[in-house]
Every structure is written in C-alpha cells, then in structure tokens.
PDBQT receptor file of N, H, CA, C and O in Angstrom, charges set to zero:
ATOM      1  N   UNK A   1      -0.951  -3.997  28.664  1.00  0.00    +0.000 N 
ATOM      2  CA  UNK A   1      -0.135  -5.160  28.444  1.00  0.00    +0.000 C 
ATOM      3  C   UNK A   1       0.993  -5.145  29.473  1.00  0.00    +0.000 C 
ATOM      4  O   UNK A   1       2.088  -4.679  29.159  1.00  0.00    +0.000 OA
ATOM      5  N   UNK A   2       0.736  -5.703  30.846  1.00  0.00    +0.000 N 
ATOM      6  H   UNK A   2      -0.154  -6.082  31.101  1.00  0.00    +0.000 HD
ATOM      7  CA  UNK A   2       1.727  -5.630  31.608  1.00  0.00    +0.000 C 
ATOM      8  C   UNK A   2       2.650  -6.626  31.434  1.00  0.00    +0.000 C 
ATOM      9  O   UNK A   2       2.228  -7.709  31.028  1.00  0.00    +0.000 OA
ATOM     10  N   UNK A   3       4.166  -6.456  31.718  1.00  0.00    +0.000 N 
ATOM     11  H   UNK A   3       4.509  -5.577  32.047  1.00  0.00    +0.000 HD
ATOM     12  CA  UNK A   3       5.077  -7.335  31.355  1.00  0.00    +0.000 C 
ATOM     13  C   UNK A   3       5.640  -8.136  32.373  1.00  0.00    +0.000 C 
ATOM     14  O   UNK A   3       6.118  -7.343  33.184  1.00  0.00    +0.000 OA
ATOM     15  N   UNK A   4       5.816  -9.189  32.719  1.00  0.00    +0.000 N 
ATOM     16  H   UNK A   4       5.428  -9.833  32.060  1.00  0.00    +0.000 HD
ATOM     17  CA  UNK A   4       6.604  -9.815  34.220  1.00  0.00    +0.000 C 
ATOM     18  C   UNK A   4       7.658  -9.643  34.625  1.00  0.00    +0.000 C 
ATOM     19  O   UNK A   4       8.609  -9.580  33.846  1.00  0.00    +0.000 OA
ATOM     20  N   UNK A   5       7.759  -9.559  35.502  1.00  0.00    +0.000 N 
ATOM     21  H   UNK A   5       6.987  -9.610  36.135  1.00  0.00    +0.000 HD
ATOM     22  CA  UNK A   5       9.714  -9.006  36.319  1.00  0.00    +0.000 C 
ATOM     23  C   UNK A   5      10.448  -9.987  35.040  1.00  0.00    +0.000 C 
ATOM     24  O   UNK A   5      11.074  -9.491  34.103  1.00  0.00    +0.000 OA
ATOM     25  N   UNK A   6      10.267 -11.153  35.191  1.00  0.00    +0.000 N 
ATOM     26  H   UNK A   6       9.759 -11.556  35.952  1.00  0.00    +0.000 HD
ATOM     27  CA  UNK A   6      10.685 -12.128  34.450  1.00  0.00    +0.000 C 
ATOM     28  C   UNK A   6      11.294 -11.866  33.295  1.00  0.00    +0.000 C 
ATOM     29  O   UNK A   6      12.496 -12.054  33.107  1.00  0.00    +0.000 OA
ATOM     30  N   UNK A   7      10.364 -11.343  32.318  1.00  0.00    +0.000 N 
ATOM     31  H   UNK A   7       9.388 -11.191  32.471  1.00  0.00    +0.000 HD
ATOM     32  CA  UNK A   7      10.574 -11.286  31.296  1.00  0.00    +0.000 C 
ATOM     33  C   UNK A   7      11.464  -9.796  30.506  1.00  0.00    +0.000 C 
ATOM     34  O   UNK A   7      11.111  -8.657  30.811  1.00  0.00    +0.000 OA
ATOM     35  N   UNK A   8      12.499 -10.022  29.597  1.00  0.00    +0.000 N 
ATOM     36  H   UNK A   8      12.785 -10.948  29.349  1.00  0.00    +0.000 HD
ATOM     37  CA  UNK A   8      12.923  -9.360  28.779  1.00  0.00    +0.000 C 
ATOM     38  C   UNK A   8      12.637  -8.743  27.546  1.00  0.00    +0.000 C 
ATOM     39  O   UNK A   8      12.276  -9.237  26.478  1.00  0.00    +0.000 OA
ATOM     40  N   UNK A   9      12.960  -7.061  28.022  1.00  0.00    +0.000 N 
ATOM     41  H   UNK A   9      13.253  -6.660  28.889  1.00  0.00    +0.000 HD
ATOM     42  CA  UNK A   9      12.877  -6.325  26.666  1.00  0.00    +0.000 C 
ATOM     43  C   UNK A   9      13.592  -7.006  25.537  1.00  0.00    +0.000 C 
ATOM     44  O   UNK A   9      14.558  -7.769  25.554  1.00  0.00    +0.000 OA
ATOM     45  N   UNK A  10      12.796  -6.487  24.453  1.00  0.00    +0.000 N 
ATOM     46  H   UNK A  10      12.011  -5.867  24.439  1.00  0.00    +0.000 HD
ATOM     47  CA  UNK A  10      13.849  -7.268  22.940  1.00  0.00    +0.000 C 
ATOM     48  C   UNK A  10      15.103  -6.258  23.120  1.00  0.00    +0.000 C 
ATOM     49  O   UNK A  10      15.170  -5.249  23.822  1.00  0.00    +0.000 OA
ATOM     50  N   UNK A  11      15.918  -6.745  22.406  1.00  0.00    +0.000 N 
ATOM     51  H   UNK A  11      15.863  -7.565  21.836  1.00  0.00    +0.000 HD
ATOM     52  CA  UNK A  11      17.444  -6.381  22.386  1.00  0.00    +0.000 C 
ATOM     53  C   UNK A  11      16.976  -4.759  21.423  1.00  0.00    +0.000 C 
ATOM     54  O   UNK A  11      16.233  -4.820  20.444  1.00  0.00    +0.000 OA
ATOM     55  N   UNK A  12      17.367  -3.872  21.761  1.00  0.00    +0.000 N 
ATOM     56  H   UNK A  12      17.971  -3.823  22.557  1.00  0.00    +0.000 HD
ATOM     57  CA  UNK A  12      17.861  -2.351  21.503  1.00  0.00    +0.000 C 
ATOM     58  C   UNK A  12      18.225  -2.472  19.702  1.00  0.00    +0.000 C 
ATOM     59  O   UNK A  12      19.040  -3.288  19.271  1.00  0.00    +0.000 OA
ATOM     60  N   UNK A  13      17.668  -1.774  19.059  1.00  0.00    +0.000 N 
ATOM     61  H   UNK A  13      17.005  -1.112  19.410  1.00  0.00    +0.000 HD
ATOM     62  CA  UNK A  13      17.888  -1.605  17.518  1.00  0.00    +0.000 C 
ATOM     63  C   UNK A  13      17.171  -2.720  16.597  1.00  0.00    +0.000 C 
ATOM     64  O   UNK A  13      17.363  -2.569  15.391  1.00  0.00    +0.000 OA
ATOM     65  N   UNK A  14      16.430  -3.742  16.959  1.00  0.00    +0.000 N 
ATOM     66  H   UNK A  14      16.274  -3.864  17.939  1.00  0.00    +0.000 HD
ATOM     67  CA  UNK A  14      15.514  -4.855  16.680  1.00  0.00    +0.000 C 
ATOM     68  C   UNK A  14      14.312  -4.128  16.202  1.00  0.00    +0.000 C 
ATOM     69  O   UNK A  14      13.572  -4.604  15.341  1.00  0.00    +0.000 OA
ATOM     70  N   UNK A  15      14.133  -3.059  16.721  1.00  0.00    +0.000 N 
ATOM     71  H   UNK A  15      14.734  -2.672  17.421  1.00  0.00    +0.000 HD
ATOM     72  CA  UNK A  15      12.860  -2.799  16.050  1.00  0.00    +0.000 C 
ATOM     73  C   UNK A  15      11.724  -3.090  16.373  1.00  0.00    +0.000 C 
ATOM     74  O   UNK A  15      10.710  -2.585  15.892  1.00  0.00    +0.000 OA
ATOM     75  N   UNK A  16      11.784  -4.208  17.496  1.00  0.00    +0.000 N 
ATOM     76  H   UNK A  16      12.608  -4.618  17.887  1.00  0.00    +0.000 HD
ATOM     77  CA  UNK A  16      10.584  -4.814  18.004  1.00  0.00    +0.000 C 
ATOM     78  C   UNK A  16       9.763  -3.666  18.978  1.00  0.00    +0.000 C 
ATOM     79  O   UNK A  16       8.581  -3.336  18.879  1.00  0.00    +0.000 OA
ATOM     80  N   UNK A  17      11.022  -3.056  20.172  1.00  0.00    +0.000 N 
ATOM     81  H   UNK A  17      11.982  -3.324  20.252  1.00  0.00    +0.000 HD
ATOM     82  CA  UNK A  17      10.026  -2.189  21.426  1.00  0.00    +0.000 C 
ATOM     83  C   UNK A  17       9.533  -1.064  20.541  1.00  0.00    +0.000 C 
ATOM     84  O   UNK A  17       8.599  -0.317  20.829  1.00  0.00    +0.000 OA
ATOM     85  N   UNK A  18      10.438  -1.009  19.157  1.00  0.00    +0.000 N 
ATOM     86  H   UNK A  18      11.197  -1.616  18.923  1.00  0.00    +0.000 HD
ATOM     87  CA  UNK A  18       9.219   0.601  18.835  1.00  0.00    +0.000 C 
ATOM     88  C   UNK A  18       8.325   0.030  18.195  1.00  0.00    +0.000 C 
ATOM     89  O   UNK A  18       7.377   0.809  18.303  1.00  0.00    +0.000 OA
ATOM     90  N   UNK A  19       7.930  -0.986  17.477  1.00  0.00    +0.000 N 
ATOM     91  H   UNK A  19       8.700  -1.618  17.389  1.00  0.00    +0.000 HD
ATOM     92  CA  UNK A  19       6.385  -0.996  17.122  1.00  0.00    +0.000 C 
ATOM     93  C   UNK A  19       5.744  -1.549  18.732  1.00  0.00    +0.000 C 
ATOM     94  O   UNK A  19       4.586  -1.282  19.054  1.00  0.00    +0.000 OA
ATOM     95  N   UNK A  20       6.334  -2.047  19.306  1.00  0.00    +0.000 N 
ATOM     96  H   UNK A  20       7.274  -2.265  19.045  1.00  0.00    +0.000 HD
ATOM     97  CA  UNK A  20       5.064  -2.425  20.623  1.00  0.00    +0.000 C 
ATOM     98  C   UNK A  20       4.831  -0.568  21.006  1.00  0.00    +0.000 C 
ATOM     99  O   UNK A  20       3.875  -0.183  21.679  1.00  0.00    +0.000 OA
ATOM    100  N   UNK A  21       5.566   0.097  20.608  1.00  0.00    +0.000 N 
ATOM    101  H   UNK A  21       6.343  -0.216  20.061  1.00  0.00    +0.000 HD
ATOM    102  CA  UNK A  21       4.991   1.340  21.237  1.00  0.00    +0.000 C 
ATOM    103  C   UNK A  21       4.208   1.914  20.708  1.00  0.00    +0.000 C 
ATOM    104  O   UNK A  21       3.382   2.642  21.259  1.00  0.00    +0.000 OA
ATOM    105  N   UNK A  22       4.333   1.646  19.201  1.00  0.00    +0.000 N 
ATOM    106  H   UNK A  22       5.004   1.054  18.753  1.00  0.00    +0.000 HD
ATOM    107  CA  UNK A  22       3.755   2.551  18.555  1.00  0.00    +0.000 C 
ATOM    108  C   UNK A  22       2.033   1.643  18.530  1.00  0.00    +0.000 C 
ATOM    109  O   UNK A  22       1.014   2.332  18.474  1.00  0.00    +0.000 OA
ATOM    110  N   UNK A  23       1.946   0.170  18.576  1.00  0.00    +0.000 N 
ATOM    111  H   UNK A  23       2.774  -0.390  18.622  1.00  0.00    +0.000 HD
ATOM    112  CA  UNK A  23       0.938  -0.212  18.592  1.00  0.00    +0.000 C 
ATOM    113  C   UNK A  23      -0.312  -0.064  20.242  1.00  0.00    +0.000 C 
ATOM    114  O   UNK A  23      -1.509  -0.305  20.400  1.00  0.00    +0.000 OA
ATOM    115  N   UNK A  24       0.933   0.507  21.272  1.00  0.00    +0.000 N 
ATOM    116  H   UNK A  24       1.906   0.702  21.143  1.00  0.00    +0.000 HD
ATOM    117  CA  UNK A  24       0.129   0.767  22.294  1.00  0.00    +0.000 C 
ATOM    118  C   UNK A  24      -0.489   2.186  22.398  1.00  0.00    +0.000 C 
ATOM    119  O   UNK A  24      -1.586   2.495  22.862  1.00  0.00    +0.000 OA
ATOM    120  N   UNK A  25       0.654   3.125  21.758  1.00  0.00    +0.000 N 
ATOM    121  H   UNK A  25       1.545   2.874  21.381  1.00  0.00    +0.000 HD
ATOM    122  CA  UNK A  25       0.023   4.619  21.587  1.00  0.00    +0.000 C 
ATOM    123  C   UNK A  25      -1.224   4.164  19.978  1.00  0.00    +0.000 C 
ATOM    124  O   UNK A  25      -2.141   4.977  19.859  1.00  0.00    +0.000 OA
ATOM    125  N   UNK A  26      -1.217   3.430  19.305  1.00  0.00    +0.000 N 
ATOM    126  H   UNK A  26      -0.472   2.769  19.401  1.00  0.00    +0.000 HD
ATOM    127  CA  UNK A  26      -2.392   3.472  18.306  1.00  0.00    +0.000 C 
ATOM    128  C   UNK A  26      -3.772   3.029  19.163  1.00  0.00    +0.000 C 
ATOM    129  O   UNK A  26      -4.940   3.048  18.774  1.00  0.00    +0.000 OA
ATOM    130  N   UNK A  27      -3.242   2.639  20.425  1.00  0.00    +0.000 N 
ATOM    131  H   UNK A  27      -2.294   2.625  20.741  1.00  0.00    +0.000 HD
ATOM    132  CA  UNK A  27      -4.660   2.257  21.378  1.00  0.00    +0.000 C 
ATOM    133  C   UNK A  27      -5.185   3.390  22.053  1.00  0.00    +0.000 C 
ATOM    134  O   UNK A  27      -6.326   3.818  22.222  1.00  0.00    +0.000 OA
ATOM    135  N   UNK A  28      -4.003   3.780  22.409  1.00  0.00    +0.000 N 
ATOM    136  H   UNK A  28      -3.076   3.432  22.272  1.00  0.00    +0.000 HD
ATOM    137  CA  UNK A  28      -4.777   5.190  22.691  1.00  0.00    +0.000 C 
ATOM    138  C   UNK A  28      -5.229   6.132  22.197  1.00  0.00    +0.000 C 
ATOM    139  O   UNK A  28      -5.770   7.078  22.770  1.00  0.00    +0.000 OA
ATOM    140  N   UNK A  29      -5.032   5.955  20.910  1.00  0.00    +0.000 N 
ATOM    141  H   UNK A  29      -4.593   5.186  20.445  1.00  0.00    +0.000 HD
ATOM    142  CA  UNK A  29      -5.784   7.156  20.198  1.00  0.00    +0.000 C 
ATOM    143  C   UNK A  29      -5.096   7.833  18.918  1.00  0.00    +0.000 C 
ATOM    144  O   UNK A  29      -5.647   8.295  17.919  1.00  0.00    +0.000 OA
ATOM    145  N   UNK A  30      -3.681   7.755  19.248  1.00  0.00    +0.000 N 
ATOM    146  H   UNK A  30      -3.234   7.380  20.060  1.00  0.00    +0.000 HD
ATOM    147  CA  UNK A  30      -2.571   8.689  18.703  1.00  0.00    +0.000 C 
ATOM    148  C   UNK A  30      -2.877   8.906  17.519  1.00  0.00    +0.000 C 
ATOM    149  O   UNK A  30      -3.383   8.053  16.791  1.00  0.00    +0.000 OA
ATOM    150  N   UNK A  31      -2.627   9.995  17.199  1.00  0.00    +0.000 N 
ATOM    151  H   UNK A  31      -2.215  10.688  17.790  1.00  0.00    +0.000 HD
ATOM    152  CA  UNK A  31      -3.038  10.515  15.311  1.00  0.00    +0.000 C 
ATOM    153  C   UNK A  31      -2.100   9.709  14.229  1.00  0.00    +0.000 C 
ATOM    154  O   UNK A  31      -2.401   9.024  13.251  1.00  0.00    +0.000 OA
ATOM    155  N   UNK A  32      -1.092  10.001  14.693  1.00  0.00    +0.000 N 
ATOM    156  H   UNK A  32      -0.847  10.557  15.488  1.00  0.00    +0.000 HD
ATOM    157  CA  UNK A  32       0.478   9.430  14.296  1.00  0.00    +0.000 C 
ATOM    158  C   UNK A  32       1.506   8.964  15.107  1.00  0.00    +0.000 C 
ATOM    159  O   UNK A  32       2.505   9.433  15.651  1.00  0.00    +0.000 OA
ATOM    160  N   UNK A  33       0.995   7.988  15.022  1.00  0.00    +0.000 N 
ATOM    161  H   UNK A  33       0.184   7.607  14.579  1.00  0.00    +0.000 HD
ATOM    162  CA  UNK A  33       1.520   6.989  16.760  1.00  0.00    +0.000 C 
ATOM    163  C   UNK A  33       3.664   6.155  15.714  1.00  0.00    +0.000 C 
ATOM    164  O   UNK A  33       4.516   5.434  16.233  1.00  0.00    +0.000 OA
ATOM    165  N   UNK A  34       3.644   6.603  14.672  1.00  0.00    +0.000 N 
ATOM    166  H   UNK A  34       2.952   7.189  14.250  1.00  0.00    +0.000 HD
ATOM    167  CA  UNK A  34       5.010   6.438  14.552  1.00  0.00    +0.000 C 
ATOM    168  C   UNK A  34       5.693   7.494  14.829  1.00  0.00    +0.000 C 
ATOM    169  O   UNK A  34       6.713   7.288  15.489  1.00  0.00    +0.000 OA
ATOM    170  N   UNK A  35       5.436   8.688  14.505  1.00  0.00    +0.000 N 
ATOM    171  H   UNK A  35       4.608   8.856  13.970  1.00  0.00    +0.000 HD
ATOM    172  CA  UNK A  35       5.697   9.859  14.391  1.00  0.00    +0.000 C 
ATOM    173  C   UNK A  35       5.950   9.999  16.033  1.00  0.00    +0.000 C 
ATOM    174  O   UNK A  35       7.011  10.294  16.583  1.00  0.00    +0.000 OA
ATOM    175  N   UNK A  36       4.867   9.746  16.557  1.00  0.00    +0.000 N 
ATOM    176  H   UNK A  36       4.005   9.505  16.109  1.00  0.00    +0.000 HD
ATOM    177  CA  UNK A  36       4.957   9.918  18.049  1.00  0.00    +0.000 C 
ATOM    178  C   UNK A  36       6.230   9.066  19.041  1.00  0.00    +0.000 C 
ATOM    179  O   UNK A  36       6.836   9.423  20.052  1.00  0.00    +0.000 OA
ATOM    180  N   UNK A  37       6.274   7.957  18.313  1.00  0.00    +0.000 N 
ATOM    181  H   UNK A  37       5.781   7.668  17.492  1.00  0.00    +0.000 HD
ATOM    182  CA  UNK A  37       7.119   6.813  18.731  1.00  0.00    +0.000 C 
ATOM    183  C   UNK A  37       8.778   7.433  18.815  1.00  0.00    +0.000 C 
ATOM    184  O   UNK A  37       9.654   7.473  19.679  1.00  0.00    +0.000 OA
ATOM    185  N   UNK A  38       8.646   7.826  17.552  1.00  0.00    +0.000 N 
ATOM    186  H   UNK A  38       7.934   7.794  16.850  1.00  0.00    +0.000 HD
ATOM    187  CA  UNK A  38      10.130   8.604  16.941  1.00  0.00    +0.000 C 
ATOM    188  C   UNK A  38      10.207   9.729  17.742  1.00  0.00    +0.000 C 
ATOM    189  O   UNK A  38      11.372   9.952  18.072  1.00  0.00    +0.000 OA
ATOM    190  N   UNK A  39       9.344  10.583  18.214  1.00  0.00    +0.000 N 
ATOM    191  H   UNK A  39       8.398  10.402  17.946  1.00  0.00    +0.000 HD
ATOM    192  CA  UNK A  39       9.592  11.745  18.810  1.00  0.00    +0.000 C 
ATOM    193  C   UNK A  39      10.159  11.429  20.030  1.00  0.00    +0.000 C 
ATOM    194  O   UNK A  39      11.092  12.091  20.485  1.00  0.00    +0.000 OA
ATOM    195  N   UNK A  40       9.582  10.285  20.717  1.00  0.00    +0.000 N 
ATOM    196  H   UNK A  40       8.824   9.748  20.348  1.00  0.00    +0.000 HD
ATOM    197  CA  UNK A  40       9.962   9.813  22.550  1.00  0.00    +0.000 C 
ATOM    198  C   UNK A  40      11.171   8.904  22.659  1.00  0.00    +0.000 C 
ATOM    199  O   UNK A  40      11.737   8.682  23.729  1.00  0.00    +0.000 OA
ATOM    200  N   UNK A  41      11.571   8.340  21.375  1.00  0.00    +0.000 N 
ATOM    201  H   UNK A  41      11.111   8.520  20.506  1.00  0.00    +0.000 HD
ATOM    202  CA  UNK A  41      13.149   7.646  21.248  1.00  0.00    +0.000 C 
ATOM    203  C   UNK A  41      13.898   8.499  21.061  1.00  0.00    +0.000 C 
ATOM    204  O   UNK A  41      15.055   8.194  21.349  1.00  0.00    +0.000 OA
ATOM    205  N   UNK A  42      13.737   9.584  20.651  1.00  0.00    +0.000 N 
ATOM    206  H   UNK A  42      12.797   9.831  20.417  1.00  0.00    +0.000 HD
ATOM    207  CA  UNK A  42      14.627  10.957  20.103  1.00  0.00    +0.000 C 
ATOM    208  C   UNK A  42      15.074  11.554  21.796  1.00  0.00    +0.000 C 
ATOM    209  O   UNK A  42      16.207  11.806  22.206  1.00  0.00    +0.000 OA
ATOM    210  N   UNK A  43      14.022  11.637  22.395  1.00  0.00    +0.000 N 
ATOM    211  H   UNK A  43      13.102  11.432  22.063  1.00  0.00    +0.000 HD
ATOM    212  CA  UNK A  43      14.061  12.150  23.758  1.00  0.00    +0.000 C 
ATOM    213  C   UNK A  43      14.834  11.459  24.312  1.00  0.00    +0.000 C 
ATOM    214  O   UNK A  43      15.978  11.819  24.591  1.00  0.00    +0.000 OA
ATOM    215  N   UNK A  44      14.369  10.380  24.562  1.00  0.00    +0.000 N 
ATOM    216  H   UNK A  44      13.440  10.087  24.335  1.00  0.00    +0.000 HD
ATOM    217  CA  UNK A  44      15.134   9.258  25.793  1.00  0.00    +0.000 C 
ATOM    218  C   UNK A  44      16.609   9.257  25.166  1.00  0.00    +0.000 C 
ATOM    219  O   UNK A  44      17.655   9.652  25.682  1.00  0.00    +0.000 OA
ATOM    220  N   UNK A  45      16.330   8.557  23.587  1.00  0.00    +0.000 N 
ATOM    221  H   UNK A  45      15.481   8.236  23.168  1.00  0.00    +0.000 HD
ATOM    222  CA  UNK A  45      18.112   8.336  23.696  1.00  0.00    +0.000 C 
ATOM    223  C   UNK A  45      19.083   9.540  23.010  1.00  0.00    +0.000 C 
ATOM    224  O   UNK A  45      20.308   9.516  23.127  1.00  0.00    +0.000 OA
ATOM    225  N   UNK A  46      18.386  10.551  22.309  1.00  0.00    +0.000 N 
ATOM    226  H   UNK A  46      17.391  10.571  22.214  1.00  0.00    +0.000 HD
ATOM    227  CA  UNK A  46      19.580  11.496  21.892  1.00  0.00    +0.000 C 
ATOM    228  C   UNK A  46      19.018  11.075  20.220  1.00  0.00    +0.000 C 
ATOM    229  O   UNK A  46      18.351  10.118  19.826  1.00  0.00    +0.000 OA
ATOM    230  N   UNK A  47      19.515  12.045  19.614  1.00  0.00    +0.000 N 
ATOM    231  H   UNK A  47      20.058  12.822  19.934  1.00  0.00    +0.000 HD
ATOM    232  CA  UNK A  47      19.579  12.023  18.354  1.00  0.00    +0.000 C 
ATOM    233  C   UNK A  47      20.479  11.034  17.496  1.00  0.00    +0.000 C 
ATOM    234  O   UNK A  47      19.903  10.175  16.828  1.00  0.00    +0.000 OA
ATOM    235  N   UNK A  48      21.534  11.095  17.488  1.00  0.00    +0.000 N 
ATOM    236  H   UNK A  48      22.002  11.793  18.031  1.00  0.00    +0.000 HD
ATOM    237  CA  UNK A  48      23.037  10.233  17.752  1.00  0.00    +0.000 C 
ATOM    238  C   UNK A  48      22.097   9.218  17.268  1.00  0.00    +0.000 C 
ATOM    239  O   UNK A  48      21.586   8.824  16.220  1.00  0.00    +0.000 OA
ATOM    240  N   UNK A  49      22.118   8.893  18.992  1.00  0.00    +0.000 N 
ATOM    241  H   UNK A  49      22.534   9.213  19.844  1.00  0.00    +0.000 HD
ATOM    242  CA  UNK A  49      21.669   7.363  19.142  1.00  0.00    +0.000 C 
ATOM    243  C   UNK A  49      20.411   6.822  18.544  1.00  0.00    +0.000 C 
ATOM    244  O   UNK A  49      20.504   5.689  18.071  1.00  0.00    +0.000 OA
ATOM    245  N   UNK A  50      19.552   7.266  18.493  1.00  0.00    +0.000 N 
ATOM    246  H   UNK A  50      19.477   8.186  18.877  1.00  0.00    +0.000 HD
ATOM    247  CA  UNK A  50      18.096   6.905  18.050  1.00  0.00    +0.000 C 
ATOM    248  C   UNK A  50      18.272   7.121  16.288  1.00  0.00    +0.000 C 
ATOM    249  O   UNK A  50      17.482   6.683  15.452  1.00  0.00    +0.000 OA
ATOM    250  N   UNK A  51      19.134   7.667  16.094  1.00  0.00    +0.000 N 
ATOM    251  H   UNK A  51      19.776   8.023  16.774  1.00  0.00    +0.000 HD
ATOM    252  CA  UNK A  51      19.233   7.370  14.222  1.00  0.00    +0.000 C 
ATOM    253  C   UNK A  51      20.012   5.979  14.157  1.00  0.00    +0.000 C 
ATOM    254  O   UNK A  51      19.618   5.356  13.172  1.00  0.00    +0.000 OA
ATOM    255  N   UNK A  52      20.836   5.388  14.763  1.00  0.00    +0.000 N 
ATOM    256  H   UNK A  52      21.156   5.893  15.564  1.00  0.00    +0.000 HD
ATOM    257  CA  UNK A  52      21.637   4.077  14.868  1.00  0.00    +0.000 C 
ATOM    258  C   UNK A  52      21.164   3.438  15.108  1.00  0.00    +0.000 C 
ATOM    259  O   UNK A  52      21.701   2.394  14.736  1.00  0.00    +0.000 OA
ATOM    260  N   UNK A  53      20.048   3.220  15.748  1.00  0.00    +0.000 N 
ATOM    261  H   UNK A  53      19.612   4.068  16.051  1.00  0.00    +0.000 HD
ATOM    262  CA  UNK A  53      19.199   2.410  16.504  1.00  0.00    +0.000 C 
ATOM    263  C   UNK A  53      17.971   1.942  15.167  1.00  0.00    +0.000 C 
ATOM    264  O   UNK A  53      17.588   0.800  14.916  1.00  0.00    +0.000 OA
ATOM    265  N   UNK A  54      17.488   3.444  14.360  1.00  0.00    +0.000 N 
ATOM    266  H   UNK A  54      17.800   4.372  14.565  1.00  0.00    +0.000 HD
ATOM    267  CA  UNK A  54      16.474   3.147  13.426  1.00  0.00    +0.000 C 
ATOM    268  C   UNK A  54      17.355   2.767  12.178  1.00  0.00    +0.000 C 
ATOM    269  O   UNK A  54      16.650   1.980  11.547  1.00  0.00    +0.000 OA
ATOM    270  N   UNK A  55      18.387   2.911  11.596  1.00  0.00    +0.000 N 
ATOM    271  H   UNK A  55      18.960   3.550  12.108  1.00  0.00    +0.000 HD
ATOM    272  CA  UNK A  55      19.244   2.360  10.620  1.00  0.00    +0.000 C 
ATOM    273  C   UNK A  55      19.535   0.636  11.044  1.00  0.00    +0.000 C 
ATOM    274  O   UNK A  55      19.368  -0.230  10.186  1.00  0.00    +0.000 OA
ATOM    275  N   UNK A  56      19.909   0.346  12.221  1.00  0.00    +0.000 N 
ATOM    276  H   UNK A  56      20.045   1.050  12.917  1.00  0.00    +0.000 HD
ATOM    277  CA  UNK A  56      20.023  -0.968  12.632  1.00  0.00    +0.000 C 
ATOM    278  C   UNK A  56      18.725  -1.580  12.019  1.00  0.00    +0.000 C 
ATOM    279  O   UNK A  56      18.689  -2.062  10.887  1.00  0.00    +0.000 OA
ATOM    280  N   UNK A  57      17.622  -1.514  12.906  1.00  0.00    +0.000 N 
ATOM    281  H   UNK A  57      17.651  -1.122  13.825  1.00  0.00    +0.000 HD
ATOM    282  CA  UNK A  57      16.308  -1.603  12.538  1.00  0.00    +0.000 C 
ATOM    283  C   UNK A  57      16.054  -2.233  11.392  1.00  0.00    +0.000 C 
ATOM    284  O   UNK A  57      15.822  -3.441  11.335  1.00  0.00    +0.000 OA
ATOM    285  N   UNK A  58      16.085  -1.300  10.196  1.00  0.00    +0.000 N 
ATOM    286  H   UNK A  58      16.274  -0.319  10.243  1.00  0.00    +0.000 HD
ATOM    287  CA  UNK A  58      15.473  -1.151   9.014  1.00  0.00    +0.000 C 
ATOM    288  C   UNK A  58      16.625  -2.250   8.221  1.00  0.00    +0.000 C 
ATOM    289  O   UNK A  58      16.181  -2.868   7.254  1.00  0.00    +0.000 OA
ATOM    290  N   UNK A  59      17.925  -2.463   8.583  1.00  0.00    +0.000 N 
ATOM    291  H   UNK A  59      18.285  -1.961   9.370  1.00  0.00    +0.000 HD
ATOM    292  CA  UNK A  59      18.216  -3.455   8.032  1.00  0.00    +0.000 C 
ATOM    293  C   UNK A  59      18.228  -4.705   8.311  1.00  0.00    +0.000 C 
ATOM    294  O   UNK A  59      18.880  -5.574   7.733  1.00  0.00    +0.000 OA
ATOM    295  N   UNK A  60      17.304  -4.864   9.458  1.00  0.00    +0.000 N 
ATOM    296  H   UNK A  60      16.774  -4.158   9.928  1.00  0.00    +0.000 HD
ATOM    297  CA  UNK A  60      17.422  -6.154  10.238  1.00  0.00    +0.000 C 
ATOM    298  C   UNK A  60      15.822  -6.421   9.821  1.00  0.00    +0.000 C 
ATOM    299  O   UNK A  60      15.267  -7.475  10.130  1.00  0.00    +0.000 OA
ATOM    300  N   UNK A  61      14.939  -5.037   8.867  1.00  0.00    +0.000 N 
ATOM    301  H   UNK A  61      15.390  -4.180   8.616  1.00  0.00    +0.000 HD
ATOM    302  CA  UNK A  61      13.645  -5.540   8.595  1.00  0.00    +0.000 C 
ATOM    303  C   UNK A  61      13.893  -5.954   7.145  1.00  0.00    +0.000 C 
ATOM    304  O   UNK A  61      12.959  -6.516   6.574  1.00  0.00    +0.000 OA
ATOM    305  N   UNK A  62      15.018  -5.753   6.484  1.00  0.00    +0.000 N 
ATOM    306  H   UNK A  62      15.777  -5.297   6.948  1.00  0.00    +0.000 HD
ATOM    307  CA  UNK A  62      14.507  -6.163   5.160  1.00  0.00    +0.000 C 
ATOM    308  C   UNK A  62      15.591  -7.927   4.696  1.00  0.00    +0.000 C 
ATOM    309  O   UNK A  62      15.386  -8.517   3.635  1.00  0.00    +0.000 OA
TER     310      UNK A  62
C-alpha cells in the first residue's frame, strides 16, 4: 500500500497508523500483529510516549 508524497499521515494518538500497521504486519503473516505493533511504537517513540499516545487512542475509540 504505497502512500503519495501528497498525502498525510493521520494525526499521532488517533489510533488510525497503528491499526494500518497492525493490518499490514497481519499480511504478512504476523502471529500477533498487535502485540507486534505495540512492540515497534514502544521502540520508535519511548515508553513515556507510546503509553500517551495508546491512552489518547482508546478514548478517542470509545
């Protein structure tokens, strides 16, 4: 799913880029492609940050 110069990531704590991730690692195969998702946001942004990010999230899903 390539994306165009053009076009914009969803806004940070939306919740949207981690299921596109987790639905592109479920293409590849992944056993536990949330689990996996959570492990590589943990990386990139820090612990800190990636719990603020999934608390944002979860209240912007219900």
């Amino acid at each position: 799913m390539a994306r165009k110069k053009s076009q914009k990531k969803a806004p940070l704590g939306s919740g949207e880029r981690f299921q596109a991730l987790v639905e592109k690692l479920e293409k590849r195969g992944a056993k536990n492609p949330e689990a996996l998702a959570a492990w590589i946001g943990r990386k990139k942004y820090g612990k800190k940050k990636f719990q603020s990010l999934s608390k944002a999230g979860k209240r912007k899903a219900k």
